[in-house]
Backbone as a chain_set.jsonl record, in Angstrom:
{"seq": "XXXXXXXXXXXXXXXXXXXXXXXXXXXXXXXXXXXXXXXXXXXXXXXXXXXXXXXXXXXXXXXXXXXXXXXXXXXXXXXXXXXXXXXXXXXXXXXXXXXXXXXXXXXXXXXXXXXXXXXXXXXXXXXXXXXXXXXXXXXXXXXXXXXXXXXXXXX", "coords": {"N": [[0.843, -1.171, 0.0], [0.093, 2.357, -0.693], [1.473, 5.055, 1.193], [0.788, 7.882, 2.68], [2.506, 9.7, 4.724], [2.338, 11.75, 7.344], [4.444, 13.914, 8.889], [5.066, 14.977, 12.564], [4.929, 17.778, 15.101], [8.212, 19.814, 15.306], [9.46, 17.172, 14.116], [10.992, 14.735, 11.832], [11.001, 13.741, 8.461], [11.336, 9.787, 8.033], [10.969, 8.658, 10.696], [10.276, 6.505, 13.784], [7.944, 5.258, 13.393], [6.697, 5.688, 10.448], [9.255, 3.892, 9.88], [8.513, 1.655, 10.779], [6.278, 0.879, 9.335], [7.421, 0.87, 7.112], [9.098, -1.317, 6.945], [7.522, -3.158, 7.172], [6.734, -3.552, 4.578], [5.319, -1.567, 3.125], [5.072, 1.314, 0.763], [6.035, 3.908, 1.752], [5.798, 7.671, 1.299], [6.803, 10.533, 2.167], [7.114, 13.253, 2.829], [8.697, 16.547, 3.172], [7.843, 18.609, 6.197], [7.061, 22.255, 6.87], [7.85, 23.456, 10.365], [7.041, 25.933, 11.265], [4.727, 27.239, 9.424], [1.648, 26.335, 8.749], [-0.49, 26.677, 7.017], [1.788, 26.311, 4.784], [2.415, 23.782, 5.068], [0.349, 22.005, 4.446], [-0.377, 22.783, 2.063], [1.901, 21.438, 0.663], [1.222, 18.481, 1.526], [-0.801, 18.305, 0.253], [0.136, 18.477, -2.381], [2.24, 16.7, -2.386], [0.375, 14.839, -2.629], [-1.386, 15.075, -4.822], [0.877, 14.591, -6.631], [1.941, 12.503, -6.56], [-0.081, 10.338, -5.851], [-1.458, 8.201, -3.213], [-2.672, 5.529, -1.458], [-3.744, 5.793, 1.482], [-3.979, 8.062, 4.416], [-1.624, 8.985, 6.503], [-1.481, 10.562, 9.603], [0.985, 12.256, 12.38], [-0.057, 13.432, 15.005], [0.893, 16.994, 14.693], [0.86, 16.36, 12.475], [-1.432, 15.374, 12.124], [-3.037, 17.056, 12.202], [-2.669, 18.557, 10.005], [-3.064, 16.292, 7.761], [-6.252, 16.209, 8.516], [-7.115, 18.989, 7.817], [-6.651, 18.997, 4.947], [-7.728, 18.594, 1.354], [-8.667, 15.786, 0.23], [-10.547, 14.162, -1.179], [-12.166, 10.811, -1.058], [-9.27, 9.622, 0.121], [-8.687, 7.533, 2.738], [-8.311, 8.267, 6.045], [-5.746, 8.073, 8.875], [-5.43, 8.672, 11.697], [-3.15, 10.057, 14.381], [-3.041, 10.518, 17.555], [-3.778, 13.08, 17.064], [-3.332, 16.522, 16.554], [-5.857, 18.575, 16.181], [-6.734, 20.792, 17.219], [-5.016, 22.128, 17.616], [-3.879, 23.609, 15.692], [-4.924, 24.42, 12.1], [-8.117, 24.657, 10.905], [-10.622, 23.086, 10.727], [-12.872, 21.322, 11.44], [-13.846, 18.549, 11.899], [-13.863, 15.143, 10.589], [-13.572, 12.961, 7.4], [-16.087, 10.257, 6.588], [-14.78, 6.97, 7.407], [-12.422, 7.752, 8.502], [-9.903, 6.719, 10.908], [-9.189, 7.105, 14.268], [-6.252, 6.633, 16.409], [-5.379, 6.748, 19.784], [-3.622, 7.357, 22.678], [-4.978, 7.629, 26.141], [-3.258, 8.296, 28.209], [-2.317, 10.648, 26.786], [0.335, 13.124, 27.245], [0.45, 15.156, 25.799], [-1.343, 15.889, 23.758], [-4.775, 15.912, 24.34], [-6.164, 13.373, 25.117], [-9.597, 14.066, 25.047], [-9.965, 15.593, 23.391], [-9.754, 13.425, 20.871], [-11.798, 12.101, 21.301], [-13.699, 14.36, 20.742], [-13.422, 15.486, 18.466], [-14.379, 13.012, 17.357], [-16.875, 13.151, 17.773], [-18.061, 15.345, 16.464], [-17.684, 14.879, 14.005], [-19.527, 12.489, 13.302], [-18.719, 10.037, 14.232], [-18.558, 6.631, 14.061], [-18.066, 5.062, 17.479], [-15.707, 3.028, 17.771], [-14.18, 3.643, 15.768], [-12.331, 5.072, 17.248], [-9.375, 3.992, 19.047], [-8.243, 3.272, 21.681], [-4.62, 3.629, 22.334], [-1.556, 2.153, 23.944], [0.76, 4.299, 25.677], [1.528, 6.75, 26.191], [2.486, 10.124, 24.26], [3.71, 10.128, 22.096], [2.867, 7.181, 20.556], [5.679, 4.922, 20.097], [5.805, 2.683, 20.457], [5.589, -0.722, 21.288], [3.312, -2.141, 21.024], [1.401, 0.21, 20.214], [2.871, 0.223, 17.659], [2.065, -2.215, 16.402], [-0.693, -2.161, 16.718], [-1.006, 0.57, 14.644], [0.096, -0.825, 12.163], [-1.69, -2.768, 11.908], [-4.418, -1.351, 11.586], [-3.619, 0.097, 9.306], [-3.035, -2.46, 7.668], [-5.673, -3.482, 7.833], [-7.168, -1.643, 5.771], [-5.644, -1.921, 3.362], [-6.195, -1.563, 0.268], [-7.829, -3.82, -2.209]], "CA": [[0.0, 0.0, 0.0], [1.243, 3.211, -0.994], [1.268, 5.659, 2.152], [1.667, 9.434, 2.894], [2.832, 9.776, 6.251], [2.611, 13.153, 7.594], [5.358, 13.826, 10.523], [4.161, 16.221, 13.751], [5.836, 18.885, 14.925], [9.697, 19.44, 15.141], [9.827, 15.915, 13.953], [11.202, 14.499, 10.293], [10.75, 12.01, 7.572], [11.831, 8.638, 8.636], [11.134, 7.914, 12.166], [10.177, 5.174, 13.645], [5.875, 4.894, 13.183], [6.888, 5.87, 9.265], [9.975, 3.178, 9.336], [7.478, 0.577, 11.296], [5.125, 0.836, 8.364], [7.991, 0.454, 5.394], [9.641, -2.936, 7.044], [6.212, -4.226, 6.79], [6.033, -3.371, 2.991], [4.314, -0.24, 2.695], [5.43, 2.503, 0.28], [6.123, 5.493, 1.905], [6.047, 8.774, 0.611], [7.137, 11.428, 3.679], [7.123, 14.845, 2.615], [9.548, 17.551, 4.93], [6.952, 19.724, 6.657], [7.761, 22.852, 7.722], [6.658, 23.334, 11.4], [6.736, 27.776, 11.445], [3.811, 27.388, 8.755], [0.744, 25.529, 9.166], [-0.429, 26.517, 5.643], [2.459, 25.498, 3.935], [2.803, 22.523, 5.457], [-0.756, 21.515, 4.189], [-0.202, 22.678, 0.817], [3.199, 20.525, 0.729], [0.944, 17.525, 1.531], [-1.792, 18.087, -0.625], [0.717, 18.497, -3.693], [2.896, 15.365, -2.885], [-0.795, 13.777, -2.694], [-1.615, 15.222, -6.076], [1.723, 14.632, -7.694], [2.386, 10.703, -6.368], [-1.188, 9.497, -5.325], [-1.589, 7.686, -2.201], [-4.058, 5.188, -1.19], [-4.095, 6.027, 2.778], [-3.088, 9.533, 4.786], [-1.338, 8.25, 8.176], [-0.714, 11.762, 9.878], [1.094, 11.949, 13.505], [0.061, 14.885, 15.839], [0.244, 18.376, 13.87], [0.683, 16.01, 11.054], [-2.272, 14.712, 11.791], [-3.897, 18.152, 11.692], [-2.361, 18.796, 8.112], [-4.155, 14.943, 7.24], [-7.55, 16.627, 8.63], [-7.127, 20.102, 6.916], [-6.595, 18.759, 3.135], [-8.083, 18.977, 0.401], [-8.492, 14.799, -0.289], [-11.565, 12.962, -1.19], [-11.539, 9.545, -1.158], [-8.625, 8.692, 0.453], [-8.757, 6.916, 3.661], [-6.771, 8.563, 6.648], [-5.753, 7.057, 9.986], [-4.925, 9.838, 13.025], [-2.088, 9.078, 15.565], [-2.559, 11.718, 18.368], [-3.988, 14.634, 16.287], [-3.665, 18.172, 17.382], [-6.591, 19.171, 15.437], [-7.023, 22.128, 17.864], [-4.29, 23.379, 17.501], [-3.423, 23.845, 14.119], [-5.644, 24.459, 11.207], [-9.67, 25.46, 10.907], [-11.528, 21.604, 10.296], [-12.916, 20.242, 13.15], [-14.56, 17.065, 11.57], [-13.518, 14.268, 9.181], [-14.164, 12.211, 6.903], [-16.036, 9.144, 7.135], [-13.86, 5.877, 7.006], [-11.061, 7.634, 9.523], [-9.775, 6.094, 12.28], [-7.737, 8.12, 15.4], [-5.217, 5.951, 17.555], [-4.405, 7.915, 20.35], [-3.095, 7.282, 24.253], [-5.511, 7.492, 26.56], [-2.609, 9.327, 28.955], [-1.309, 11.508, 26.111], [0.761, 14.394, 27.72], [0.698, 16.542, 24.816], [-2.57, 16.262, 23.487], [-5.897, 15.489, 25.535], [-7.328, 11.735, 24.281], [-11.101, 14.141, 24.98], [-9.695, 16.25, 22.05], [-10.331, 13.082, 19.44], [-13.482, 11.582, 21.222], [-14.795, 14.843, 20.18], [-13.329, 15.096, 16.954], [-14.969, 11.589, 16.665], [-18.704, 13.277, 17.672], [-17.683, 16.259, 15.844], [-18.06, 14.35, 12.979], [-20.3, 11.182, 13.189], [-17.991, 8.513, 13.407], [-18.858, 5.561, 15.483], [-16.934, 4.814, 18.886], [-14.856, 2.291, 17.055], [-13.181, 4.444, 14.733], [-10.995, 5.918, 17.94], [-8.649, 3.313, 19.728], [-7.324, 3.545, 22.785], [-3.409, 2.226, 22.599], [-0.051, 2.887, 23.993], [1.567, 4.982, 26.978], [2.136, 8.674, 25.651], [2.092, 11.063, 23.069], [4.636, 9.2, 20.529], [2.861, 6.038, 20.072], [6.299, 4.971, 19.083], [6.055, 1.8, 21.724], [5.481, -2.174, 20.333], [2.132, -1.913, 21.426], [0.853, 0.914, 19.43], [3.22, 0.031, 16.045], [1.932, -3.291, 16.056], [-2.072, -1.754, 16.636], [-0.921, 0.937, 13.66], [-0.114, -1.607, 11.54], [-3.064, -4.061, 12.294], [-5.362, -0.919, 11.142], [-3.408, 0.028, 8.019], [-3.575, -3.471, 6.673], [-7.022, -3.797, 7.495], [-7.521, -0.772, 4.925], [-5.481, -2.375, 2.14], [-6.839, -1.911, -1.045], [-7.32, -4.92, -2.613]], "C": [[0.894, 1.243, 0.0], [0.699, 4.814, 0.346], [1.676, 7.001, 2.591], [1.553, 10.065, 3.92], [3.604, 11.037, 6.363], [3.333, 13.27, 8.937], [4.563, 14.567, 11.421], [5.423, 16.921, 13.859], [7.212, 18.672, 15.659], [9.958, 17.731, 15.021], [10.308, 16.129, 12.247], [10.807, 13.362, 9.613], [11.642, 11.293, 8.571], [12.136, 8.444, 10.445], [10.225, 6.684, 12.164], [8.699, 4.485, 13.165], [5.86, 4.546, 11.515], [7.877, 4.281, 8.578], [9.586, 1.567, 9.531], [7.13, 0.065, 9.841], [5.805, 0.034, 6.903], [8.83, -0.894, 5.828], [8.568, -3.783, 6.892], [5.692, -4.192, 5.302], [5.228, -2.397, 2.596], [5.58, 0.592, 2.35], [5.236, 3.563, 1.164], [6.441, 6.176, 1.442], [6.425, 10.274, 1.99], [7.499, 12.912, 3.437], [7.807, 15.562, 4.021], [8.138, 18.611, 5.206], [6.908, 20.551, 7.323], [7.165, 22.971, 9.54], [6.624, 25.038, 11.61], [5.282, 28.178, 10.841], [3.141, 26.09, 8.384], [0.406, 25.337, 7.719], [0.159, 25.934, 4.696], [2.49, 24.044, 4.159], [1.216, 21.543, 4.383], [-0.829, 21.793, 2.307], [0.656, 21.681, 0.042], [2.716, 18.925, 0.558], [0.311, 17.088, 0.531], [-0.595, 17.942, -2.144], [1.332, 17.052, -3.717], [1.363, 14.154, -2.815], [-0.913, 13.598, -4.301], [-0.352, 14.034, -6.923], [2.206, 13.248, -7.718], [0.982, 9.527, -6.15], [-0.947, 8.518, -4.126], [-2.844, 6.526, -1.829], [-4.611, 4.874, -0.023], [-3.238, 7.388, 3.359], [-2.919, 8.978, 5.747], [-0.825, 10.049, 8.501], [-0.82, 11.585, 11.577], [1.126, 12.996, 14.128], [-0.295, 16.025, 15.171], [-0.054, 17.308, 12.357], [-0.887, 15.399, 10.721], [-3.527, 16.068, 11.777], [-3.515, 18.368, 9.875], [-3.153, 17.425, 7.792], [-5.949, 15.879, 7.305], [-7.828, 18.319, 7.738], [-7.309, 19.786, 5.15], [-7.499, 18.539, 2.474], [-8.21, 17.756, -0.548], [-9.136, 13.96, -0.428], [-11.007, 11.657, -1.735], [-10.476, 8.935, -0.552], [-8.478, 9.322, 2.394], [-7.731, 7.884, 4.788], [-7.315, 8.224, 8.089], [-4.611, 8.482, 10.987], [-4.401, 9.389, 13.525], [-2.247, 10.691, 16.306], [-2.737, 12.932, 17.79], [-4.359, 15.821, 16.888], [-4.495, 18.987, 16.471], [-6.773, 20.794, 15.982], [-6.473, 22.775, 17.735], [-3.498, 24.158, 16.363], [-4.689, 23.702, 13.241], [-7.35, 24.881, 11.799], [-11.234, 24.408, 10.696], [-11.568, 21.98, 11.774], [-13.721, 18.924, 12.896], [-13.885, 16.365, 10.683], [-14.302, 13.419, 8.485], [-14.524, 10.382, 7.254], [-15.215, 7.72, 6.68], [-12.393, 6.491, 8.082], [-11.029, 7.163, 10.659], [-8.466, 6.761, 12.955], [-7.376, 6.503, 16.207], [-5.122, 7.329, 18.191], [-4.329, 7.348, 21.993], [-3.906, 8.031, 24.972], [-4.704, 8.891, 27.549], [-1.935, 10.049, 28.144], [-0.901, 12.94, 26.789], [0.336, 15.667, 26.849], [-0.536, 17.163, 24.364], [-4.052, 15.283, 23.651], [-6.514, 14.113, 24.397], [-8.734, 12.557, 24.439], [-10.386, 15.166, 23.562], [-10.184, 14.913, 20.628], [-11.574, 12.45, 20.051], [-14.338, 13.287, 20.791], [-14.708, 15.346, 18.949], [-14.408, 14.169, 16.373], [-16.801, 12.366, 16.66], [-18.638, 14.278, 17.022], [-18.772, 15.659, 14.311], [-18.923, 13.182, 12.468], [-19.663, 10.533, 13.316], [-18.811, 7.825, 14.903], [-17.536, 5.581, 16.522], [-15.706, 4.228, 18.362], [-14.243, 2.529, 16.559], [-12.099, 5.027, 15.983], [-10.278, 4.548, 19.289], [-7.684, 3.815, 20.47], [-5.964, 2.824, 22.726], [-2.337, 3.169, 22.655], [0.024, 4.219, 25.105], [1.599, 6.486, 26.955], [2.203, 8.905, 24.354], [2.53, 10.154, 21.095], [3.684, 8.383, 19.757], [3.986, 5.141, 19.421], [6.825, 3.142, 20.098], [5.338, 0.669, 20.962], [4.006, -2.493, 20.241], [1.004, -1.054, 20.38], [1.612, 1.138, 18.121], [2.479, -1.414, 15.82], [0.224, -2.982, 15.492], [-2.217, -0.303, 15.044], [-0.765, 0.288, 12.114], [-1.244, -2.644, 10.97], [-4.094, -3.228, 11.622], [-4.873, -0.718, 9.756], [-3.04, -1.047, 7.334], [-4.875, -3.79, 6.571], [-7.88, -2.461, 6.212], [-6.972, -0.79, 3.518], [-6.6, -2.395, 1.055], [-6.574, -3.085, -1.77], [-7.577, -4.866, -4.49]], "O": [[2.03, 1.312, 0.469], [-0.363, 5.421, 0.208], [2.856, 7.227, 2.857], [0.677, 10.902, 4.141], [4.694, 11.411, 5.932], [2.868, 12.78, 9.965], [3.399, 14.819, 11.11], [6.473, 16.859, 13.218], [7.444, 17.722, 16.407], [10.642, 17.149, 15.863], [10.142, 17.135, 11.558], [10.387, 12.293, 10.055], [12.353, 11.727, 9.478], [13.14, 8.196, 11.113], [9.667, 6.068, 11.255], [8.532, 3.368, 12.674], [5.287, 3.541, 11.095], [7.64, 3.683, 7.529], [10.001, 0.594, 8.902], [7.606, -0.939, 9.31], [5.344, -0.767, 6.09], [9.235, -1.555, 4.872], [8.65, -4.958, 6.536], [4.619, -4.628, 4.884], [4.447, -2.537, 1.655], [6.625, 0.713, 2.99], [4.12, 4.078, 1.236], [7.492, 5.947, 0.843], [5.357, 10.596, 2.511], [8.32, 13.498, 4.143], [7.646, 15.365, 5.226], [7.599, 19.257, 4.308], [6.736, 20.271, 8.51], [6.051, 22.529, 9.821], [5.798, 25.259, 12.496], [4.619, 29.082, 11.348], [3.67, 25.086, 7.907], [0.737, 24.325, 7.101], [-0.391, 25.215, 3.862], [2.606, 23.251, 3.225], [1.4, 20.501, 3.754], [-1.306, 20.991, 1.504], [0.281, 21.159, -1.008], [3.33, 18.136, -0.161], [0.486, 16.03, -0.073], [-0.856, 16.999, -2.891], [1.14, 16.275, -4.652], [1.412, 12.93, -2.938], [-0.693, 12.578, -4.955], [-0.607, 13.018, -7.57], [2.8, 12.795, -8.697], [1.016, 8.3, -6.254], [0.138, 7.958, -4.282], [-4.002, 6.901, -2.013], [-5.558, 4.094, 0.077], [-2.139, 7.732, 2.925], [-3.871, 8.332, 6.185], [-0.012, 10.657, 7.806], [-1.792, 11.142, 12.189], [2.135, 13.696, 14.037], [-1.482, 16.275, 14.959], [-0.902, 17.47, 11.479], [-1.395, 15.083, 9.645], [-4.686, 15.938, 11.381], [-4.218, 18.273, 8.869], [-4.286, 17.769, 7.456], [-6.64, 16.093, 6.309], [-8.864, 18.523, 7.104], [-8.053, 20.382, 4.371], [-8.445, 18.149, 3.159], [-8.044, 17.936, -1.755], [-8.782, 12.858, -0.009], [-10.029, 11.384, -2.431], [-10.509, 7.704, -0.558], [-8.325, 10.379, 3.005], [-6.583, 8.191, 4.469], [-8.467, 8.107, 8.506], [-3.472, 8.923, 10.83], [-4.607, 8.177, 13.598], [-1.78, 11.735, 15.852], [-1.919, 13.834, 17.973], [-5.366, 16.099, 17.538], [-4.012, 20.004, 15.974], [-6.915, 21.772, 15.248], [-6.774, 23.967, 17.66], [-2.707, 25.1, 16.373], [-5.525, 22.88, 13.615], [-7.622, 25.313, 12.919], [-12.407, 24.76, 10.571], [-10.915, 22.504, 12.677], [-14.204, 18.334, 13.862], [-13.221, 17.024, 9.883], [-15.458, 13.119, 8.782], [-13.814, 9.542, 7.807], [-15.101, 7.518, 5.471], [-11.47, 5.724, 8.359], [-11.996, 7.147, 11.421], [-7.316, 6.924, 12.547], [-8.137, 5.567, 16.451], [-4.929, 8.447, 17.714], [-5.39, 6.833, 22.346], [-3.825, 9.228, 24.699], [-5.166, 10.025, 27.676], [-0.796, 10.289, 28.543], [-1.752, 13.826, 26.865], [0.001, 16.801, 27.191], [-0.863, 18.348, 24.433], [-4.256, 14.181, 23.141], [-7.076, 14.085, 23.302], [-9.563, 11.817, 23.91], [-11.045, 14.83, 22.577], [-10.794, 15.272, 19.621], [-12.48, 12.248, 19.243], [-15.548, 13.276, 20.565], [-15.715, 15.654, 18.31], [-15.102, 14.341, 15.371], [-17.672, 12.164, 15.814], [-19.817, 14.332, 16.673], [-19.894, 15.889, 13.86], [-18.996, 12.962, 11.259], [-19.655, 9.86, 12.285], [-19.291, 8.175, 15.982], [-16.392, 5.999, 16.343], [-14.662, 4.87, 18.477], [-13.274, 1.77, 16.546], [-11.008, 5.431, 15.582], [-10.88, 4.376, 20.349], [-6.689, 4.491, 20.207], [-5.928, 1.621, 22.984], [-2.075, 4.22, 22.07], [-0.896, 5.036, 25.121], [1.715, 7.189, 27.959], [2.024, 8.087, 23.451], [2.108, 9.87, 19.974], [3.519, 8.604, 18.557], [3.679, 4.556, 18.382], [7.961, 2.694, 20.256], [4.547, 0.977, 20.069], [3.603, -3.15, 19.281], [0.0, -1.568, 19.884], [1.232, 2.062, 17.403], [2.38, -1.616, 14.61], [-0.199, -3.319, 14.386], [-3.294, -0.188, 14.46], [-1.327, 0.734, 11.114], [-1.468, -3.098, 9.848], [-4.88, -3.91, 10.965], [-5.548, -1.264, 8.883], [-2.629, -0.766, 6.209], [-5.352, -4.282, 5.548], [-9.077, -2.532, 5.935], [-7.419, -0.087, 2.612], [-7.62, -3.083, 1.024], [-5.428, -3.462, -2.013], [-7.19, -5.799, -5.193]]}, "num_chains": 1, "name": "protein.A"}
């Protein structure tokens, strides 16, 4: 599956959630995103969407606000810890997403995506509780990231 994994903030391409994903056979595509500009960053995504196609958005934290900001029908995207609040002007998504996020996340409040989730209609199910803190970057919540982006394989 071909995957466009949006980093969070002061983070870069290739860490570990991103390098999880490509030992298991997933294309990644990882765009640099600046973190001074919210805008750009979202334009940046949407273009390497345009210009490579994708057929899931994995975005982690702000990245997962740039995932909820864009400009991308049809394709599927999977939240890790999204700081929807604090970046960008959405406050709902589309249906078919699913948030991961830590229950004790320091950084950003687990009631931030249950109300994302009523925000937008999704069922309960779409938001999984997994993993220790903000990262998700623990065996626990790569194994439960994985487990959802194969169950979204296009076949």
């Amino acid at each position: 599956m071909k995957i466009l994994y949006l980093h969070g903030w002061q983070s870069v391409p290739g860490g570990v959630k991103p390098s999880y994903l490509k030992q298991a056979g997933h294309q990644m595509l990882e765009p640099a995103l600046p973190d001074e500009d919210f805008d750009a960053a979202v334009r940046i995504a949407e273009n390497w969407l345009a210009e490579n196609g994708a057929d899931l958005i994995v975005g982690s934290s702000r990245g997962g606000a740039v995932a909820v900001n864009m400009q991308a029908a049809g394709v599927p995207r999977v939240l890790l810890c999204p700081a929807w609040k604090r970046w960008g002007s959405i406050d709902r998504v589309p249906p078919g997403t699913i948030i991961l996020h830590a229950p004790a996340d320091e950084v950003v409040p687990y009631a931030d995506s249950q109300e994302l989730l009523s925000r937008s209609g999704l069922s309960e199910s779409a938001l999984i509780a997994v993993g220790t803190e903000h990262r998700l970057a623990d065996p626990e919540s790569l194994a439960m990231l994985l487990k959802v982006v194969d169950s979204l394989q296009v076949s």
